[in-house]
C-alpha positions in Angstrom: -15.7 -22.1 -1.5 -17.8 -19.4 -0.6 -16.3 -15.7 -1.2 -19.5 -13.2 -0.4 -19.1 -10.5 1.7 -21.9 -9.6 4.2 -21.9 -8.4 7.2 -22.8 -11.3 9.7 -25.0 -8.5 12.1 -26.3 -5.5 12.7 -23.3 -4.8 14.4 -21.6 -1.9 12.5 -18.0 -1.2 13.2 -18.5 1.6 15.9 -20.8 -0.5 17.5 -18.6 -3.6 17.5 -15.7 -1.3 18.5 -17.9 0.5 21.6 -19.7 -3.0 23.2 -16.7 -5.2 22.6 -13.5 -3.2 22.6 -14.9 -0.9 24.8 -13.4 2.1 23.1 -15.3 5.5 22.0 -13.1 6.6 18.7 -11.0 5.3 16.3 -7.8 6.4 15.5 -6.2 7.4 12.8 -6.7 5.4 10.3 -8.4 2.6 11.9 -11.7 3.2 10.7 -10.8 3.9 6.9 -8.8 0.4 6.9 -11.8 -1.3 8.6 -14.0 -0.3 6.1 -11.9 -1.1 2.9 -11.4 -4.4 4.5 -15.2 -5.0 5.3 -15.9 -3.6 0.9 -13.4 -6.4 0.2 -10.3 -5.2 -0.5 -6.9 -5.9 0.9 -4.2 -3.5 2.2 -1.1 -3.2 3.9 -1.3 -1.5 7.5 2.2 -0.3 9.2 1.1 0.8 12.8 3.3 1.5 15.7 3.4 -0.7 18.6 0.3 0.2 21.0 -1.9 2.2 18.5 -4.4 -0.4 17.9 -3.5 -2.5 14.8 -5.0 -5.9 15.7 -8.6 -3.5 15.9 -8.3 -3.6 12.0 -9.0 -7.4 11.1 -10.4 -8.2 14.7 -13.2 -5.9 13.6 -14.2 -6.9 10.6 -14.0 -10.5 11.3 -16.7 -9.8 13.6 -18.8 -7.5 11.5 -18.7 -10.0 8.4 -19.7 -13.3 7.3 -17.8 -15.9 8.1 -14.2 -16.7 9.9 -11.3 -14.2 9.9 -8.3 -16.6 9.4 -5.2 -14.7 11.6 -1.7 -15.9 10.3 0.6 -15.3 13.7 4.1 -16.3 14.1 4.1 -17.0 18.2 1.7 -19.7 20.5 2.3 -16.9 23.0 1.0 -14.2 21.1 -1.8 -16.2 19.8 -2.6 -17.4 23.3 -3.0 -13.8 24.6 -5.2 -12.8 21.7 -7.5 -15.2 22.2 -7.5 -15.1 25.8 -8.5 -11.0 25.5 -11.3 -11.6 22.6 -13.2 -15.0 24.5 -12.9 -12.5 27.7 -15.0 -9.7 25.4 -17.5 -12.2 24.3 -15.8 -12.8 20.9 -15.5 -16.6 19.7 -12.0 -16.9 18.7 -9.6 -19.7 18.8 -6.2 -20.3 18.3 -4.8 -23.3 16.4 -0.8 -25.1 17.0 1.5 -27.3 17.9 0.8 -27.3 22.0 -2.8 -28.3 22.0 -4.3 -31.5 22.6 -5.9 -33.9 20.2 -9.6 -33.8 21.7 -9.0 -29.9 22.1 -7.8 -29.3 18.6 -10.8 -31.8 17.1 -13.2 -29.3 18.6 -11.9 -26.5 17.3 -11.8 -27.7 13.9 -15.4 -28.7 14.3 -16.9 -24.9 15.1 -14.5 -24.1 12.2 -16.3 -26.6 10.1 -19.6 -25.6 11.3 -18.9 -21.3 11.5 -19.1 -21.3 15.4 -16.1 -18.8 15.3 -15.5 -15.1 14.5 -11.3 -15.7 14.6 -9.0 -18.5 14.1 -5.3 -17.6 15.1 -2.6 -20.3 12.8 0.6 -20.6 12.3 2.0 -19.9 8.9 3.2 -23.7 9.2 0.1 -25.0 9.3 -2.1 -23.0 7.1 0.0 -23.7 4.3 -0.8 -27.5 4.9 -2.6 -29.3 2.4 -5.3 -31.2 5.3 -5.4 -27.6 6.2 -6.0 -25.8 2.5 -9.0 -28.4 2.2 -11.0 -27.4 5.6 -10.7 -23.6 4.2 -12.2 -24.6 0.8 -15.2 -25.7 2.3 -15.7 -22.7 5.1 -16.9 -19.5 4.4 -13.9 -17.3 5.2 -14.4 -13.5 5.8 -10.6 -12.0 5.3 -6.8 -13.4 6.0 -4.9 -11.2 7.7 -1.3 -11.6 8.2 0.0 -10.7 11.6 3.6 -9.2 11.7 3.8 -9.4 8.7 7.6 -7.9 7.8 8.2 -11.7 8.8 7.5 -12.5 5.0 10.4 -10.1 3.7 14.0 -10.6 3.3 14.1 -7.1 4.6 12.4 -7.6 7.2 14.0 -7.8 10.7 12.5 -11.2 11.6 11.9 -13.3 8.3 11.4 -16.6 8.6 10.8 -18.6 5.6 7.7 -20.4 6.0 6.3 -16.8 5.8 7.2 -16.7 2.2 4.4 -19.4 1.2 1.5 -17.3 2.7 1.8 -15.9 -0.4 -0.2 -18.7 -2.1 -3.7 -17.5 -0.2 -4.1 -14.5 -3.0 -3.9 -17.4 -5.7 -6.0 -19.8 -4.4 -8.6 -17.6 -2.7 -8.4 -14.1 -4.7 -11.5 -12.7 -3.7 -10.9 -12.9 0.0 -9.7 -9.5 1.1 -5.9 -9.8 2.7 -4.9 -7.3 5.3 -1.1 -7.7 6.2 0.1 -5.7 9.7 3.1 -4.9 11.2 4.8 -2.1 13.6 8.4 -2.3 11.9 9.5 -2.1 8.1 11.1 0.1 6.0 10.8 0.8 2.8 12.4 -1.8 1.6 10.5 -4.1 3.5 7.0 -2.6 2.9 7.6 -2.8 -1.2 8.5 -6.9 -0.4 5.3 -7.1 1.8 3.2 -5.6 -1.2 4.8 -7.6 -4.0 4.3 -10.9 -2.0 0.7 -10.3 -1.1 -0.5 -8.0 -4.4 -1.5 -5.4 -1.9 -2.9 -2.8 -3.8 -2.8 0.0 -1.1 -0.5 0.3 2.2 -1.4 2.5 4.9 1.4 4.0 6.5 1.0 5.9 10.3 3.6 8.1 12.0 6.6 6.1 13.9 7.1 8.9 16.2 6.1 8.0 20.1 6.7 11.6 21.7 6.2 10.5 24.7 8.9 7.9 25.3 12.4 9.5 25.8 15.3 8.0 24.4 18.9 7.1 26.4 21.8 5.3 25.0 24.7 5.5 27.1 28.6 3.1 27.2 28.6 0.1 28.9 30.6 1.1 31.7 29.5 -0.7 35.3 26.0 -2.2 34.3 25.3 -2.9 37.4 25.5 0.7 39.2 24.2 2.3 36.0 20.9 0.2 36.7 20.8 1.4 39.9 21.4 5.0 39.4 18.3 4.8 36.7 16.1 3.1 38.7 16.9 5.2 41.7 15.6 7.8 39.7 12.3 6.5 38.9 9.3 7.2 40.8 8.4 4.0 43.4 6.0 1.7 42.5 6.8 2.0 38.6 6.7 -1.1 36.3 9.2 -1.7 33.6 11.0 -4.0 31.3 14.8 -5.2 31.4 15.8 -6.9 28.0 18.8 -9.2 28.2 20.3 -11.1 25.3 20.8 -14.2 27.3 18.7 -16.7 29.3 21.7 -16.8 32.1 21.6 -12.8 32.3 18.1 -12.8 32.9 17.9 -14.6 35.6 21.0 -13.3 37.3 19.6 -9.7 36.7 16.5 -10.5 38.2 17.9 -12.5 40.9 20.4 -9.5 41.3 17.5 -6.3 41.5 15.2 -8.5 44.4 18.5 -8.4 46.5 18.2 -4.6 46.1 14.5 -4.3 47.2 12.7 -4.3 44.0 10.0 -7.1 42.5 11.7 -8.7 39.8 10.8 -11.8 37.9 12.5 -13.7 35.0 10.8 -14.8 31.9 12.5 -16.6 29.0 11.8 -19.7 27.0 13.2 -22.1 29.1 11.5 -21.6 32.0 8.9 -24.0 33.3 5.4 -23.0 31.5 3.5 -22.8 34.5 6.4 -19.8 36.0 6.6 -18.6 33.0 3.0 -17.6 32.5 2.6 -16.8 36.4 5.3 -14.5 35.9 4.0 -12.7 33.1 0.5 -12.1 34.2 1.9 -11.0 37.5 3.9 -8.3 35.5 0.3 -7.5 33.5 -1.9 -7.3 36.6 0.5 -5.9 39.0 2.0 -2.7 39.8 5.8 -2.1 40.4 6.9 -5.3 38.6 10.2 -5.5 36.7 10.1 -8.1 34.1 13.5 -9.0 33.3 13.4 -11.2 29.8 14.7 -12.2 26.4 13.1 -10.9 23.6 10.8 -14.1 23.8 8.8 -11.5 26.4 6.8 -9.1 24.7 4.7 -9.5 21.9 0.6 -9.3 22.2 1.1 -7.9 26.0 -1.7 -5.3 26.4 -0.5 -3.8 29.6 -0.6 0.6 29.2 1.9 1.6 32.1 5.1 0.4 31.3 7.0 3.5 32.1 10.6 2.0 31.1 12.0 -0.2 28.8 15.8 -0.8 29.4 18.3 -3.0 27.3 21.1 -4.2 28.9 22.5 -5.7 25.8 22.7 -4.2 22.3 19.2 -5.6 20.3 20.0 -6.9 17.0 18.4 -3.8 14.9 16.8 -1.5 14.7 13.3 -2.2 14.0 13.6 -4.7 17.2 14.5 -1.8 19.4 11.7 0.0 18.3 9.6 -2.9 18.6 10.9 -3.7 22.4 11.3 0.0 23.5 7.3 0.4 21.9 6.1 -1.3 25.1 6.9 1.4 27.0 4.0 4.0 27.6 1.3 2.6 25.3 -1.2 4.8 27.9 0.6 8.2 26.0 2.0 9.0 29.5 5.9 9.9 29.8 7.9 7.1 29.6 12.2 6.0 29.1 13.9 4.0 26.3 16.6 3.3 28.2 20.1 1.3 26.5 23.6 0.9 27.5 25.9 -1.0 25.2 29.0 -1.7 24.1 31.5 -3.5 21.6 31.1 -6.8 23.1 27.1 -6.5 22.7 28.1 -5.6 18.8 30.8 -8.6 18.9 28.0 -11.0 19.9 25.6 -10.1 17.4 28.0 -10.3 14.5 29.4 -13.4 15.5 25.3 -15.1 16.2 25.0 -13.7 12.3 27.9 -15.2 11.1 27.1 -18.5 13.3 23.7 -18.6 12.0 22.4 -21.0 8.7 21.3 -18.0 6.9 22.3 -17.8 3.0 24.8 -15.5 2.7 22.3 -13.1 1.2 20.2 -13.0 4.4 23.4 -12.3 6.6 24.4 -9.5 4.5 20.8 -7.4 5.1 21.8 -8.4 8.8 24.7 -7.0 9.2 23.6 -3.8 7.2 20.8 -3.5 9.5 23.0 -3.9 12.9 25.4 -1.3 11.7 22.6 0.9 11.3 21.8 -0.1 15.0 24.9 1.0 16.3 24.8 4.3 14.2 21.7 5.3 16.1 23.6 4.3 19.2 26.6 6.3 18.5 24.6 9.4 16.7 25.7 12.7 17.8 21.6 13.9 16.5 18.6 13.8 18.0 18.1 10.2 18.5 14.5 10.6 17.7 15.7 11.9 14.2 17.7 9.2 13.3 14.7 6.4 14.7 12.2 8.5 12.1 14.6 8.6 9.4 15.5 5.3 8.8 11.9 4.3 8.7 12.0 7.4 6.0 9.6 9.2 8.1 10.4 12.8 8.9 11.1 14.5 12.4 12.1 17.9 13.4 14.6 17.7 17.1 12.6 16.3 19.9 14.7 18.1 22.1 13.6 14.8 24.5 16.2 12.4 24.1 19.5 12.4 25.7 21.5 14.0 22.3 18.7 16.9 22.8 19.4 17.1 26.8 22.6 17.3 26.9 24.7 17.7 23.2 28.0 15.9 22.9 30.4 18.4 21.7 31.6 17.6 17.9 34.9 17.7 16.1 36.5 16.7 13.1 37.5 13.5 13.3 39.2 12.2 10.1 43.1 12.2 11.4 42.1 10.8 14.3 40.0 8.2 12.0 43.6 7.8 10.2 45.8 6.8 13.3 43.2 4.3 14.3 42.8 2.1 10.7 47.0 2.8 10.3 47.4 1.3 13.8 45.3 -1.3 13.4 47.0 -2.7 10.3 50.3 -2.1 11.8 49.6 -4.3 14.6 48.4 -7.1 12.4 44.4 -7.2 13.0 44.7 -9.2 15.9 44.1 -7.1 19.1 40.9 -5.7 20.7 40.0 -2.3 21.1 41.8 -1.5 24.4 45.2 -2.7 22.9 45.0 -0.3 20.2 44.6 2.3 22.4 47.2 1.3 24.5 49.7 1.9 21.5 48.2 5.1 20.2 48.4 6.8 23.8 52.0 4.9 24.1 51.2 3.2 27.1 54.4 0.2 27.9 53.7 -2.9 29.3 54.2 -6.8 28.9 52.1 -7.4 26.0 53.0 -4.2 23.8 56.9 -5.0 24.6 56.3 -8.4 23.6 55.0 -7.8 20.4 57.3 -4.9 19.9 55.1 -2.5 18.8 56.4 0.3 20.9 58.4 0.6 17.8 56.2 0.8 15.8 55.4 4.9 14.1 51.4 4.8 15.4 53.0 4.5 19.0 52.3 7.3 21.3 50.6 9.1 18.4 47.6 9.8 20.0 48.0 11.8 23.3 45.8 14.3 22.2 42.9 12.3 23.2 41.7 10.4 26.6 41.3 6.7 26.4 37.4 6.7 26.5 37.8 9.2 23.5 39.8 6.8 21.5 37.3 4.5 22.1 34.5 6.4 21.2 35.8 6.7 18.1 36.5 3.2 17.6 33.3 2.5 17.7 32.1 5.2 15.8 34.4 3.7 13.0 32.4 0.3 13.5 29.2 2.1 13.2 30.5 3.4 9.9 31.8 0.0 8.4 35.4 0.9 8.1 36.6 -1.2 11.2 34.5 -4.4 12.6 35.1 -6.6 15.4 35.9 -10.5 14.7 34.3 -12.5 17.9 36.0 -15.4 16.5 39.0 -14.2 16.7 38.4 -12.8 20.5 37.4 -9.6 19.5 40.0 -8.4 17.6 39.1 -5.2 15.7 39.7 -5.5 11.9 39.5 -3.7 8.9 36.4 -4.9 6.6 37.8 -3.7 3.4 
């Protein structure tokens, strides 16, 4: 196993970074990581989407000796990094599941034989034993672990074959390790660096200034779209994240019936569409990509000028991911979300659904509540994004909280009549029933149950019914109430 570092040229970074990459700086701290990484040493690099992160192993495997071996999670995003680098004259290949024998024997062979600069693998595979032994007998010039909060239990997208990456500081410890991501907390960075015995983590800025941030209630989806896209400029391209496959098409089907060039993209559709569609979206101006979250990572296109959820995203770090897309050229662009507590409904219940150990589904439920605190924040939304990646922000005064402040009150009697009528009425109704008894309303279903004689009946005519329901979700945000989508969205107390 060969372990020298060398660089494999004359090529220096700048240089490889000018006639490759085509760019004329670094940023930040691009060129600092580069260099520890070419001296041999490993790090932890937390970059926000669109500021260059793949430059900082991409670099170096080109300036040293040897093959940079690039752990990546998605076929798609490996695809598109390769793809890019072969374009630019780099030799790079990707290894997985989707390739074909004679295709996959060759690649193995300029592996064997150090015909290549990058090989893209799936954590999967690299932690294979056939696999292991071809890396034992290559010179390899770093590992670098591609979104890498995927190997923390705090991360917002572990998966546990992550967790054995681990073994490459064990069984090659003089290879230098660079591990990247856009999203983790703090919690989630000090996981990354115990797994990986990173001795240093660079940490950028989250803050994109020039993306604005909108959350509004999911009222009438449908016109809402409209009115926001109505007030774009003609000709701009966006994104429209649904949570379903069926949504995405409808949506998409929907906005070409009202003039504007939409395509689908989600995992089940044919590959061939599926790929047409996407580089349509990349080469193409005034294409609206509507997609699952399946759409997104690895795409290098600058002028995304909106991203827009239509459904609540399951945290916080994969808003930030998603809405990150948007304005990667540092132009003005929109972060632009409706939701409501149906979207929060369905993500509880796909938590609850899911195989995770209990554990797991604990640190995702924390981390959806924190979602829907952001959503319902009466502060600068760009506040509470910074914060709870504990990075600090003064008021943007360019997010919808700064536009236009929501007037404030005290709220804990209010707070009191909801939990009281909620437990009166047995845990078992939905949001609008409970504010049918606090404003007092009569009809069939509160006369059947009887509970307009019950004492939180009628007690609550000091507010509208939209208020009540603000509230109501603001006490979900908090943790004192949650809705039960297995129990059809009846609003209970989690104590």
């Amino acid at each position: 196993m060969v372990t020298i570092m060398t660089q494999s040229n004359n090529q220096s970074p700048q240089d490889v970074l000018s006639s490759v990459f085509g760019y004329d700086a670094f940023r930040g701290d691009q060129e600092a990581i580069i260099n520890d990484i070419i001296a041999g040493n490993s790090c932890g690099v937390l970059m926000p989407t669109g500021s260059g992160k793949s430059l900082c192993y991409q670099i170096p495997s080109i300036c040293m000796s040897g093959t940079g071996i690039i752990v990546s999670p998605l076929i798609a995003l490996m695809n598109d990094q390769v793809i890019a680098l072969c374009e630019a004259g780099v030799r790079a290949a990707a290894i997985h599941s989707d390739l074909e024998s004679d295709v996959l024997r060759d690649i193995y062979n300029d592996l064997r034989n150090g015909a290549l600069d990058l090989v893209y693998v799936a954590p999967e595979r690299l932690v294979n034993d056939s696999f292991l032994d071809i890396l034992d007998d290559i010179q390899i010039s770093l590992f670098a672990i591609d979104e890498a909060h995927c190997i923390s239990q705090w991360g917002h997208d572990f998966r546990p074959e992550y967790r054995q990456v681990s073994l490459l500081r064990t069984r090659y410890p003089n290879t230098p390790c660079i591990a990247v991501t856009a999203t983790a907390d703090t919690a989630t960075r000090q996981d990354i660096v115990e797994k990986l015995s990173l001795p240093k983590f660079y940490v950028a800025g989250f803050d994109r200034p020039n993306i604005t941030y909108y959350a509004a209630i999911k009222d009438t989806p449908k016109s809402q779209v409209l009115r926001f896209l109505e007030n774009r400029n003609e000709g701009e391209s966006g994104i429209i994240y649904c949570l379903s496959r069926r949504k995405v098409e409808e949506t998409a089907e929907w906005l070409i019936t009202q003039g504007y060039n939409a395509l689908p993209y989600h995992a089940r559709l044919d590959a061939k569409v599926r790929t047409g569609n996407q580089e349509a979206f990349i080469k193409d101006e005034g294409v609206i990509i509507v997609a699952t979250i399946a759409f997104g990572m690895g795409i290098n296109k600058p002028d995304v000028r909106f991203v827009i959820h239509l459904d609540l995203p399951k945290n916080i770090e994969a808003y930030y991911q998603e809405t990150g897309r948007a304005g990667r050229d540092g132009l003005p662009s929109v972060a632009w979300m409706i939701y409501g507590l149906q979207d929060l409904a369905l993500q509880r219940q796909m938590i609850e659904n899911s195989e995770s150990p209990e554990d797991q589904k604990r640190i995702e439920r924390q981390k959806l509540s924190a979602l829907l605190r952001y959503c319902e924040s009466a502060t600068c939304r760009r506040q509470v994004l910074l914060n709870y990646f504990d990075d600090d922000g003064e008021p943007c005064g360019n997010c919808d909280i700064c536009l236009h402040p929501p007037e404030t009150f005290d709220g804990s009697i209010a707070a009191q009549k909801i939990l009281s009528c909620v437990l009166r009425t047995g845990q078992i109704f939905g949001g609008g029933y409970i504010v049918d008894v606090l404003l007092g309303k009569i009809n069939h279903r509160i006369e059947r149950q009887g509970h307009e004689n019950l004492s939180t009946f009628g007690i609550g005519t000091e507010h509208s019914g939209k208020e009540w329901q603000s509230l109501i979700r603001q006490l979900v945000a908090r943790g004192l109430l949650y809705v039960d989508m297995d129990a059809h969205g009846a609003i209970k107390n989690d104590k």
